[in-house]
C-alpha positions in Angstrom: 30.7 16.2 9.3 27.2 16.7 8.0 25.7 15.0 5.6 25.0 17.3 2.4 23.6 16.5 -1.2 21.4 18.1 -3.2 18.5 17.1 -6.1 19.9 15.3 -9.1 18.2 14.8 -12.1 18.0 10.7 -12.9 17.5 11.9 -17.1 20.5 10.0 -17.7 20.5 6.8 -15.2 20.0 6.2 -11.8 23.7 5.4 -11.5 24.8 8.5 -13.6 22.8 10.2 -11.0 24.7 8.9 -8.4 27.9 9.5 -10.1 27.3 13.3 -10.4 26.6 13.8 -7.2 29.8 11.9 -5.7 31.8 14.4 -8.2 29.4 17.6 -6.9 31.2 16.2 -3.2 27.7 15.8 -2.3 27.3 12.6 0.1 24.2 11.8 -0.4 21.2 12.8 -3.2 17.3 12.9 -3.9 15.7 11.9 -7.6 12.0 12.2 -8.1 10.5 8.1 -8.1 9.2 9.4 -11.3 7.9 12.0 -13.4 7.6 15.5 -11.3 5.1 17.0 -13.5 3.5 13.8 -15.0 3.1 10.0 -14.2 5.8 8.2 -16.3 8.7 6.5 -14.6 11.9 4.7 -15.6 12.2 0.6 -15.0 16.0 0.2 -13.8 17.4 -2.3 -15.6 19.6 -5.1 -13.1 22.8 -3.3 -14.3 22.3 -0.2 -13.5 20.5 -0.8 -9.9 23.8 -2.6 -9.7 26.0 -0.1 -10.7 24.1 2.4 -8.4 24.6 1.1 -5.5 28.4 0.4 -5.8 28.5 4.0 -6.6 26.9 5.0 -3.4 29.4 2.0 -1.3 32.6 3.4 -3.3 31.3 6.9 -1.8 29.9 6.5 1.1 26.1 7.9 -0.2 24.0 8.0 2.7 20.5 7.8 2.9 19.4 8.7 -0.5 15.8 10.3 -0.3 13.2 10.0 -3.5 11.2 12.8 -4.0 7.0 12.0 -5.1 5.4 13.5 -8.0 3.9 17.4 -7.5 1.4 16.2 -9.6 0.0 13.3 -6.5 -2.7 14.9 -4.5 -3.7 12.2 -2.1 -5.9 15.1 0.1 -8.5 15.3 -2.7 -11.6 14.9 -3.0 -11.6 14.5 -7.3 -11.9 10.7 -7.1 -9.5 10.8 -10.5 -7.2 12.5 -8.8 -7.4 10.8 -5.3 -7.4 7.4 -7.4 -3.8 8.5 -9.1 -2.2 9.7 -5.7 -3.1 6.4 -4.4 -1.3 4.7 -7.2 1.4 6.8 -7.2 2.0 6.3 -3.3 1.6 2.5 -3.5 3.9 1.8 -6.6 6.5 4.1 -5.8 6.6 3.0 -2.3 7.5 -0.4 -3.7 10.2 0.6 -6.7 12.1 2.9 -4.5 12.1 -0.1 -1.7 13.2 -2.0 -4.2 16.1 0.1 -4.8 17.4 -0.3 -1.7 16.7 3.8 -0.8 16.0 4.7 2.2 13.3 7.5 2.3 10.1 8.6 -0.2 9.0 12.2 0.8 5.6 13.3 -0.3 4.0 16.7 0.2 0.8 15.4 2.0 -1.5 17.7 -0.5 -4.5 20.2 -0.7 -8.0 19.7 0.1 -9.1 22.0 -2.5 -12.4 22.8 -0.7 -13.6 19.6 1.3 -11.2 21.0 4.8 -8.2 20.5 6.0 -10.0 17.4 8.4 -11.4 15.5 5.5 -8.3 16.3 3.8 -6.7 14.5 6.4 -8.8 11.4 6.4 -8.1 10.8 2.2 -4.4 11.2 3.1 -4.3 8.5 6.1 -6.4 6.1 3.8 -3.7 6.8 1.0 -1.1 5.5 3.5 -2.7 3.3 4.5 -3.3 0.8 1.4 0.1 2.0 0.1 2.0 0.8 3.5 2.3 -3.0 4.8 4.3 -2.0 7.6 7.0 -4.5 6.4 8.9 -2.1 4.0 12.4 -0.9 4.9 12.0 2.4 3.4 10.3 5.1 5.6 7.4 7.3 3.8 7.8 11.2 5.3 5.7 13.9 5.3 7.1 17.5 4.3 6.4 20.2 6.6 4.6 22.6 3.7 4.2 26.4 3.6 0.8 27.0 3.6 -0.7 27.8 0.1 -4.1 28.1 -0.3 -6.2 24.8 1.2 -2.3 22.9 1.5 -1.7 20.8 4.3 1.0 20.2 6.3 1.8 23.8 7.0 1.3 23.0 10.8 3.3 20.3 13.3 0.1 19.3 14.8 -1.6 18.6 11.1 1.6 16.3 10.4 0.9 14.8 13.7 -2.8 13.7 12.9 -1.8 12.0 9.9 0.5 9.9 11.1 -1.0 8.6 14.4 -3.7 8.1 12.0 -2.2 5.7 10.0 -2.3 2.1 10.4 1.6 2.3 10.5 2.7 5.1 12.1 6.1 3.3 12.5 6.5 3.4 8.6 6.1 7.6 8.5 8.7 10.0 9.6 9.3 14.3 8.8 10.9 15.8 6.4 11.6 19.3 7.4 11.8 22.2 5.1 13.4 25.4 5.7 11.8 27.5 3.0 8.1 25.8 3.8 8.4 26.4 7.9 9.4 29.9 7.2 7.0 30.9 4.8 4.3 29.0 7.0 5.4 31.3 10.0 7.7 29.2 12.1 10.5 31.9 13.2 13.8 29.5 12.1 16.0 32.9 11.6 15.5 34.7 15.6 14.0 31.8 17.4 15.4 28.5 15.8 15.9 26.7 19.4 12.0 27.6 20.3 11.2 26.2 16.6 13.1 22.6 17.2 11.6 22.7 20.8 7.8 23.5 19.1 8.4 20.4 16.9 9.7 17.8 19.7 6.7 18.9 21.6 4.4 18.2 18.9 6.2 15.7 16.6 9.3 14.4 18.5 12.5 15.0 16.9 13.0 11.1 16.8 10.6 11.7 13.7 12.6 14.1 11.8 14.7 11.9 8.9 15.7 14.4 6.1 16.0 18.6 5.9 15.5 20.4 2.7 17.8 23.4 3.2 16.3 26.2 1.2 16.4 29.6 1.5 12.9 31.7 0.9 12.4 34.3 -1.8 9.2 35.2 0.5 8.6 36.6 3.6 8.3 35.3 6.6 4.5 33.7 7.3 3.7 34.6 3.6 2.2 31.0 3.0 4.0 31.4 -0.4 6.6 28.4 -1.8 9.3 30.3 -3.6 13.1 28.9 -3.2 15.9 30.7 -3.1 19.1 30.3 -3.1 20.9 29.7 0.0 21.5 33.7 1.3 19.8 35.2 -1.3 16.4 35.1 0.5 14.6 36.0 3.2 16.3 33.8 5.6 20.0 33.9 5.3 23.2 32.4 5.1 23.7 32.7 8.7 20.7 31.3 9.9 20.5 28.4 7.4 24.3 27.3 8.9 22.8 27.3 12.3 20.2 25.1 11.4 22.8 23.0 9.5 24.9 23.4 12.7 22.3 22.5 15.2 22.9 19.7 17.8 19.4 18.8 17.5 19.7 17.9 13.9 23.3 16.2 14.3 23.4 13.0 11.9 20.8 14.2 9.5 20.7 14.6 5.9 20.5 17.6 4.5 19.3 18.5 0.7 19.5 21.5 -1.2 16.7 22.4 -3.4 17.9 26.1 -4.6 17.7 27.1 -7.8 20.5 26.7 -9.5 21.9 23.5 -12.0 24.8 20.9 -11.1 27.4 23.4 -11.0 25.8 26.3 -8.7 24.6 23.0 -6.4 28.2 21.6 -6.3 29.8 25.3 -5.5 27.1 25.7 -2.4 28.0 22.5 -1.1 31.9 23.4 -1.3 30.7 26.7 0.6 29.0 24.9 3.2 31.8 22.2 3.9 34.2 25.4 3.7 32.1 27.3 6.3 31.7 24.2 8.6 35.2 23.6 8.4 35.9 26.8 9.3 33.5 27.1 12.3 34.8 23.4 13.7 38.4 24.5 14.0 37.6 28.0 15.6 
């Protein structure tokens, strides 16, 4: 059975966090490392860590991905705001480590101006004083849709960063269904050529997480709008196929759809129902 969790809010405790999602029937979660929108962050008391990760043992939570700040931009050029993505990148790398979870996904940012190759070059030196190459915890790169000087709306531009990086080991994919769509990779009539497009570039050894989202935009709009899942532009069906797919056996999967704890926990009861139904046809 596929691994399925969602985003859950860490306002009331890492280990409350957990908690939720074990009674959403989710099997594994995401939390921001800290503030989304700002740069505050919580210090876990001993406790709680420790009441976290019996929560996740009693439950069998899988790889529990944290999600960086939107507000980290470690592709600018704005040395204020190159200077707090590489803080953000370094210390987070090292309290979700710390926390024993397993994957910190980033989106790799916008060059705002400078290009997409000296974009590149700010983000590889970002990894590169944040990673030691002795960390547990894998840093991943989010396939991104495309928005005005974003990065990361191609495979190959994913691919440049890491075999950039000092530790290329350390860095793995995070795949977004909502982001590839918009960004013009067909998922919905040519999934197989998709997954075949990214082993060729990337290798599918590489891909660690998938954010399952449908699109409120159409397809190669460049435009980051989630929906929820069937009430986009890409389906019910085709989302199950890519939760379905062979290539992607073993993965986790994260919704992201716009809904609170309740609409989350009923999508993942429709998702276990549907692959339920499809393994006993």
């Amino acid at each position: 059975m596929q691994t399925i969790g969602t985003h859950m809010s860490i306002a009331k405790g890492l280990d409350k966090a957990a908690e939720n999602a074990a009674g959403m029937g989710a099997d594994t979660m995401q939390i921001f490392s800290r503030n989304p929108r700002g740069s505050s962050y919580k210090d876990y008391t001993k406790e709680e860590i420790s009441r976290f990760q019996k929560i996740r043992e009693e439950n069998g939570m899988k790889t529990v991905l944290a999600h960086a700040p939107y507000t980290m931009n470690l592709a600018s050029a704005k040395e204020e705001v190159y200077e707090f993505a590489n803080t953000v990148i370094r210390e987070d790398v090292v309290r979700m480590d710390a926390l024993g979870i397993e994957n910190i996904v980033f989106h790799p940012g916008s060059h705002t101006g400078i290009g997409v190759q000296a974009g590149i070059k700010n983000i590889i030196a970002g990894l590169d004083q944040a990673l030691t190459g002795e960390e547990h915890i894998m840093v991943l790169l989010e396939t991104m849709s495309g928005k005005g000087t974003e990065i990361g709306s191609r495979f190959e531009e994913l691919k440049e960063i890491r075999e950039g990086c000092a530790h290329p080991e350390k860095i793995g994919i995070c795949l977004d269904t909502c982001h590839v769509f918009a960004a013009g990779y067909d998922i919905v009539e040519h999934l197989d050529e998709v997954l075949s497009e990214f082993d060729r570039v990337l290798g599918l050894s590489l891909l660690r997480a998938v954010h399952l989202n449908d699109s409120m935009m159409p397809f190669g709009s460049n435009k980051d709008r989630h929906a929820a899942l069937g009430a986009g532009e890409i389906g019910f069906p085709a989302l199950l196929r890519v939760l379905e797919h062979p290539a992607l056996k073993g993965l986790p999967f994260y919704l992201e759809t716009p809904f609170d704890d309740a609409g989350h926990a009923a999508e993942i009861r429709m998702l276990r129902e549907k692959l339920a139904e499809h393994a006993g046809a």
